[in-house]
LUMTI-238531 format. One record per residue (C-alpha): residue in one letter; x, y, z. Coordinates in steps of 0.1 Angstrom, whole numbers, padded with zeros to 4 digits, always signed. Layout:
aXYZ/...
% end
This chain:
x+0104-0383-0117/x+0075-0356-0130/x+0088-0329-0152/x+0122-0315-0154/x+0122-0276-0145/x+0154-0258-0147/x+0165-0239-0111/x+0156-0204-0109/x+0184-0182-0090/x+0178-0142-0096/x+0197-0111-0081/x+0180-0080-0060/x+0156-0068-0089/x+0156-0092-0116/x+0126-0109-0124/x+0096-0097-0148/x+0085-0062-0140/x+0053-0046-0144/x+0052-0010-0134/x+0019+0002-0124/x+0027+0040-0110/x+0032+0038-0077/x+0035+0004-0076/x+0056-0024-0087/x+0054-0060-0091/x+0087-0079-0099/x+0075-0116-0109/x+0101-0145-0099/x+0088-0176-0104/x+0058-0183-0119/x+0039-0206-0151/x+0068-0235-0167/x+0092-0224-0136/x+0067-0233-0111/x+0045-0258-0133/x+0018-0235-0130/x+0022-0251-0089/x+0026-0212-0076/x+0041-0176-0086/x+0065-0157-0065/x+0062-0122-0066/x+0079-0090-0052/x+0046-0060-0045/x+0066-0029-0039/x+0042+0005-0030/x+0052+0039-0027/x+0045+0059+0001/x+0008+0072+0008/x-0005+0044-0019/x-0035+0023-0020/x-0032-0014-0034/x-0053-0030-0061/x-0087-0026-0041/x-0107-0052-0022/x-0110-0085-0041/x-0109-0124-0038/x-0099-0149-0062/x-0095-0182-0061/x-0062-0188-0052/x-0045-0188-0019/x-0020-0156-0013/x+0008-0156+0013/x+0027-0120+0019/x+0059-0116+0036/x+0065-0081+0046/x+0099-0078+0032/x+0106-0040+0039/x+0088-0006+0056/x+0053-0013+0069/x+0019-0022+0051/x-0017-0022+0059/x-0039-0055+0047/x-0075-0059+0044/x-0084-0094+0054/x-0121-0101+0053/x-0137-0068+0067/x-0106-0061+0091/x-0073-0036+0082/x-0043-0048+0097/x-0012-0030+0107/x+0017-0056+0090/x+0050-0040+0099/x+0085-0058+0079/x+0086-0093+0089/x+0049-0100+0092/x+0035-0131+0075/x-0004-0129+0058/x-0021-0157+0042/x-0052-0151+0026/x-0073-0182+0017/x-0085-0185-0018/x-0122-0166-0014/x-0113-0138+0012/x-0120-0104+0004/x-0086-0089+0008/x-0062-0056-0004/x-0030-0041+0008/x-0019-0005+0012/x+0011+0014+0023/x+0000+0041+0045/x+0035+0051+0054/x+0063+0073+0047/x+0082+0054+0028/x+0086+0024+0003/x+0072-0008+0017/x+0074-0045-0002/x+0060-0076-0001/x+0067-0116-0012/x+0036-0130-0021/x+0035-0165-0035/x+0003-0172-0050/x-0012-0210-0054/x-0024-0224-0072/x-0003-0203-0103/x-0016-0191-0131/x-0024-0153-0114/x+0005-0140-0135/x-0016-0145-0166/x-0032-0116-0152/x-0003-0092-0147/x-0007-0076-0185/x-0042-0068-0180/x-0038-0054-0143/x-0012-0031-0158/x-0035-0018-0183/x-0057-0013-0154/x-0040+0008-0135/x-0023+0031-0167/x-0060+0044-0167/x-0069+0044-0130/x-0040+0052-0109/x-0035+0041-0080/x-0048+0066-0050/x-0030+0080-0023/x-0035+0062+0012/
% end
């Protein structure tokens, strides 16, 4: 039967936080919950506020637009992903996300394989010393 995992069921909000100005991450699911399969995470940015920057990983990355509109770099092309947009990002793509709008825009992303969330402490270190930019 594999291992035993408990269910996960959390309300509007809960989850682990990581508060990186003008963004917000709000991990759901994610290392024993998942197995280390996948994470689940909520990306919430501010108005006028650039993402993490251009990167690639290993790791595949889905977004759902969740709420408001954002912009995402896939490869060398922005596009314009308004709420209810879907993005996947194959692991190796250059990629970044950015909320050029007027108000507060979100994002699901599920990450896989897991294991990203590791990362979260250090990301959040990052950005307490370079803010994020205004889009």
């Amino acid at each position: 039967m594999g291992d035993v995992r408990e269910p996960v069921v959390l309300g509007p909000g809960e989850g682990r936080p990581y508060a990186m100005g003008a963004i917000h991450a709000v991990f759901k699911a994610d290392g024993e919950e998942t197995a280390g399969r996948y994470n689940v995470a909520e990306w919430w940015l501010e108005p006028h506020t650039h993402g993490p920057g251009a990167h690639a990983h290993d790791e595949d990355d889905a977004f759902f637009v969740i709420d408001g509109t954002l912009d995402f770099l896939v490869g060398d092309e922005w596009t314009v992903a308004p709420k209810g947009t879907f993005v996947l990002v194959p692991g190796g793509v250059t990629h970044d996300f950015r909320n050029s709008g007027d108000v507060r825009a979100g994002a699901l992303n599920i990450g896989a394989p897991g294991g990203f969330e590791q990362e979260m402490p250090a990301i959040v270190d990052y950005f307490a010393e370079h803010p994020p930019g205004p889009a």
